[in-house]
N, C-alpha and C positions, 0 to 999 in steps of 0.2 A: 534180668530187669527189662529186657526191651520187649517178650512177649509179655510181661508181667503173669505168670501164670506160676504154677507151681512144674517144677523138674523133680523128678526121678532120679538118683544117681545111682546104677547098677553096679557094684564093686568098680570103684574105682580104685586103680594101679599107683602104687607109689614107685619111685625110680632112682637105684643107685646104682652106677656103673652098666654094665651088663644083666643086672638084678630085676625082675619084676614083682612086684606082692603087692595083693589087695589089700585094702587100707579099710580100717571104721574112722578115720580122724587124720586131719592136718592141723597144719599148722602157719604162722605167718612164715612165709618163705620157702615154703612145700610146694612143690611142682609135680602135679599129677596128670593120671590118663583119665578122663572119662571117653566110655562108649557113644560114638552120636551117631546120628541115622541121618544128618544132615540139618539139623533144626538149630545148630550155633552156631553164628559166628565172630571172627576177629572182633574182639571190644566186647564179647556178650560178659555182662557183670553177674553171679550169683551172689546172695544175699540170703538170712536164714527168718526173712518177713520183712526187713526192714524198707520202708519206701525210700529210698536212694534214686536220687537222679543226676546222673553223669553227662555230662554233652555232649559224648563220643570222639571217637577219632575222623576230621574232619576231612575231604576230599576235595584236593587242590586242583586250582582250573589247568589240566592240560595243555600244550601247548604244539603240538606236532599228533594228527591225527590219519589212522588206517582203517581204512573197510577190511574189513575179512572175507575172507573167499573159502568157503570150508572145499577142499580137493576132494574129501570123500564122502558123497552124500548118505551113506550108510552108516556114517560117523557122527552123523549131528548130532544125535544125544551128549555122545563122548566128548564134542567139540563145544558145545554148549555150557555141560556141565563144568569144563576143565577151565575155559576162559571166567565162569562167573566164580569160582574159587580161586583163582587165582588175580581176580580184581579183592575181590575181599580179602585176600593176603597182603596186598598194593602194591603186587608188582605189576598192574597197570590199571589205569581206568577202561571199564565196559561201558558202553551207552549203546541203545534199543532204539530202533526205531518205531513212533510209535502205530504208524500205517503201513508202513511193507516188514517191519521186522527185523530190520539189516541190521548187523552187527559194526560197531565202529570201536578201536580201540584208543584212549587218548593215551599219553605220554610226554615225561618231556625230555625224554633223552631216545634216540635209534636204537640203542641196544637194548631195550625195554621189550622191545618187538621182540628181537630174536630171543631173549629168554622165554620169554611167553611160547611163541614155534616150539623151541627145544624142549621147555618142560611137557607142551603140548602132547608131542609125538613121544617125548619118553615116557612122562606118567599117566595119558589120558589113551594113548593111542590114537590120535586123531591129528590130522593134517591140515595144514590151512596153508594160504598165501595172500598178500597184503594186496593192495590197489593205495595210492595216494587220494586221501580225501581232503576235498575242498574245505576246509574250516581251518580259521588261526587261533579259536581259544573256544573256550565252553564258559558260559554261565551259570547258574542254577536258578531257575525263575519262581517266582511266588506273587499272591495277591489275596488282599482281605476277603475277597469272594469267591468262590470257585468259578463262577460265570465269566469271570474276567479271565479266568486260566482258559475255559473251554473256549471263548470267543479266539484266544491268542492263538490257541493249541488248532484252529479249522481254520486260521488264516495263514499260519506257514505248520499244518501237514507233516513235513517232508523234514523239519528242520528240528521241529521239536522233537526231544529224545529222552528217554528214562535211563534213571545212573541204577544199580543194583540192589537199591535201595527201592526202588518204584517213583525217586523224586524227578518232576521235570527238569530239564537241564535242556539251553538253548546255545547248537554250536554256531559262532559267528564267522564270519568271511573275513573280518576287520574292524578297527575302529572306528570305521564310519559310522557302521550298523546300527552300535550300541545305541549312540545320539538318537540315527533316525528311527529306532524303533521305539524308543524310550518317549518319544516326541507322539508317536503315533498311536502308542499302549501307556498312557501315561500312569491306568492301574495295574500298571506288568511292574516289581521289582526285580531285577538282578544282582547275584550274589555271586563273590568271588569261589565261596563254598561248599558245599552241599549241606553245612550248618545253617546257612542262612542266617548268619548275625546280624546284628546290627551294625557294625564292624566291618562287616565284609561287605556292605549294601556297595554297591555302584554307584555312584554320585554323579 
């Protein structure tokens, strides 16, 4: 549902115990394999036409954030790839920066990180090491006009950052912040979510 488009399903795998067989047919409660090439993921709905709209699995504001250091520069593909599936699984938040690049990861627990490393260098083969980054929480930003997003996004550069999704997300220093920037972008909203509810708005 989220490309809206039509999918292909090449034999997909039914699963009992140790057993694999291709399947024409499931059922409510059937848990199958399809083949992906990378084009799904976590929360992707299929549907046999129906226009169905889901609001997805939401993405909670981080609270303890790391720059990444990839150790092996011959690895960034592998260090790339492995960190943005592994935010789409949610074992951590990814965020982009959107002028130099730089990789940050959020969480809100320490051993969030070292799962991440571990599963890194065990299933991806690729290495990294942390740096302490300056931010106490994330936001996720929006505005009825795009012009007021680009004006925000050329006056902090550096701050403004993309979650997995391509959505902006602004990391803050503090409490203070929120006030003074909300004072000074008053068409900038802040969102606890990456849903952006109404719900979740920053007041």
């Amino acid at each position: 549902m989220r490309e809206k488009r039509e999918f292909k399903v090449a034999n997909p795998l039914t699963f009992m115990a140790q057993a694999r067989a291709v399947t024409e047919a499931a059922y409510a409660g059937d848990i199958i394999g399809i083949h992906d090439t990378g084009a799904l993921k976590i929360g992707d709905t299929f549907s046999e036409g129906e226009a169905l709209n889901f609001s997805g699995i939401p993405s909670f504001a981080p609270e303890i954030f790391r720059l990444v250091i990839n150790r092996n520069p011959l690895k960034s593909k592998q260090l790339q790839k492995g960190l943005r599936q592994l935010s789409e699984e949610g074992a951590v938040q990814l965020f982009r920066g959107l002028l130099d690049q730089k990789l940050v990861l959020g969480a809100v627990g320490e051993l969030q990180f070292d799962v991440v490393r571990f599963r890194l260098e065990n299933e991806y083969g690729a290495q990294c090491d942390y740096q302490v980054y300056d931010a106490a929480f994330a936001y996720w930003i929006a505005a009825d006009e795009e012009k007021y997003l680009k004006e925000f996004q050329s006056d902090k550069p550096l701050r403004v950052m993309q979650d997995t999704d391509d959505k902006p997300v602004f990391l803050f220093k503090g409490v203070w912040e929120v006030k003074f920037l909300r004072e000074q972008f008053p068409k900038i909203r802040f969102y606890k979510t990456s849903e952006c509810r109404e719900r979740d708005l920053v007041i």
